[in-house]
C-alpha positions in Angstrom: -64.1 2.0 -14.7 -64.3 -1.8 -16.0 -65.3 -4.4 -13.2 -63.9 -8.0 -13.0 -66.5 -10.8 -13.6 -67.3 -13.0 -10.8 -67.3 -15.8 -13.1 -64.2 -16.1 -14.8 -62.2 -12.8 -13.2 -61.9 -11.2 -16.5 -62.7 -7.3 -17.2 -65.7 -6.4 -19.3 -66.4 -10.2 -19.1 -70.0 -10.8 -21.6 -70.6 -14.0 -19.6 -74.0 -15.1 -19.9 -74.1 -17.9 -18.0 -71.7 -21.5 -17.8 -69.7 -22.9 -15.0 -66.1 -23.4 -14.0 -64.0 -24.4 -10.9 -64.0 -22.9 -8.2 -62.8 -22.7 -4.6 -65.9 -22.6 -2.3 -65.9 -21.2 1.8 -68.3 -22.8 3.8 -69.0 -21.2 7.0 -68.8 -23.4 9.8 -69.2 -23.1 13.7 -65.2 -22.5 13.8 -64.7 -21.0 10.8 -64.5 -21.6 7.0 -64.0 -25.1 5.4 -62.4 -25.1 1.7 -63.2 -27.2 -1.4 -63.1 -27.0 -5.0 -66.3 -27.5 -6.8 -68.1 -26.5 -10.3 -70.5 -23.4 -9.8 -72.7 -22.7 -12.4 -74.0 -18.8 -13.0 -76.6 -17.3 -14.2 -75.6 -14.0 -16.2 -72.9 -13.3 -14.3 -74.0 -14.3 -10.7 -73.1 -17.9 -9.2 -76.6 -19.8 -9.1 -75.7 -23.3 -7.8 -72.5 -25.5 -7.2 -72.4 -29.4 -7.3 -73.2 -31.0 -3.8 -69.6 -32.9 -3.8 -66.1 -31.1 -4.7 -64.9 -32.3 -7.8 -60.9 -32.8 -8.6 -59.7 -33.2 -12.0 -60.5 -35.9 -14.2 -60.5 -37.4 -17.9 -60.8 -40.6 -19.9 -57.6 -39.7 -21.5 -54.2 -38.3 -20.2 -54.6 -35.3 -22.7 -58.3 -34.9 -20.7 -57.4 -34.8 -17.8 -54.0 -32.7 -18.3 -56.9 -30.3 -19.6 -59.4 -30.5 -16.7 -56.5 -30.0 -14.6 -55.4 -26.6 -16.1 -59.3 -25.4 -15.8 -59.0 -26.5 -11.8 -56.0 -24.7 -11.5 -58.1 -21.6 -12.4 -60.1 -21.8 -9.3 -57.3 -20.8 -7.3 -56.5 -17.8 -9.5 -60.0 -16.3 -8.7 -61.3 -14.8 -5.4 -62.9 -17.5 -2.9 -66.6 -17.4 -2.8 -68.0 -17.5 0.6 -71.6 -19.3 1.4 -73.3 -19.7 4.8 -73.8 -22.3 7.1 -77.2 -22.7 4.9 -75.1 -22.8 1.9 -75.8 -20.0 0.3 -73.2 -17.4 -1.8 -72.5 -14.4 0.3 -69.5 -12.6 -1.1 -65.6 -13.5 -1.9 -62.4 -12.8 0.1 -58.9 -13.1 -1.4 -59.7 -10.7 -3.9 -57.4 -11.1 -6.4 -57.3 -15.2 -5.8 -54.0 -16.6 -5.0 -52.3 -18.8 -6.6 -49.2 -18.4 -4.4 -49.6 -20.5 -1.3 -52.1 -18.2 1.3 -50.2 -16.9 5.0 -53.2 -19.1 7.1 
């Protein structure tokens, strides 16, 4: 049975390591608070995530257009949780979703 990476949501993914967008769940005292930032991996495990969420960006229009499509990723792949310390504990929305979420 072939497992999705946790990186790019792929099966049999040979990820060794990289980053991409993707939509973060911080754990807060009421709940979760959302953002998009760039988590970086080691192997196939997110290692780290940039202190500030990110949105698309370029120096040209055909940039940015590109960044863009890579952000839209984020939302394709399952939601990775973190405590209130900040640190990864798991995903929900397990197959992402792109289609607006019920909550």
């Amino acid at each position: 049975m072939s497992k999705k990476c946790t990186a790019c949501g792929k099966e049999n993914c040979k990820t060794k390591g990289g980053w991409n967008y993707r939509v973060l769940g911080f754990k807060t005292k009421e709940g979760y608070f959302y953002a998009v930032h760039e988590v970086y991996y080691k192997g196939k495990k997110p290692d780290g995530y940039t202190k500030n969420e990110v949105s698309p960006h370029g120096e040209t229009l055909k940039e940015l257009w590109s960044d863009k499509e890579l952000y839209e990723n984020a939302f394709m792949l399952p939601v990775l949780l973190l405590d209130e310390e900040g640190n990864f504990t798991g995903t929900e929305h397990g197959a992402g979703f792109l289609r607006e979420p019920n909550k």
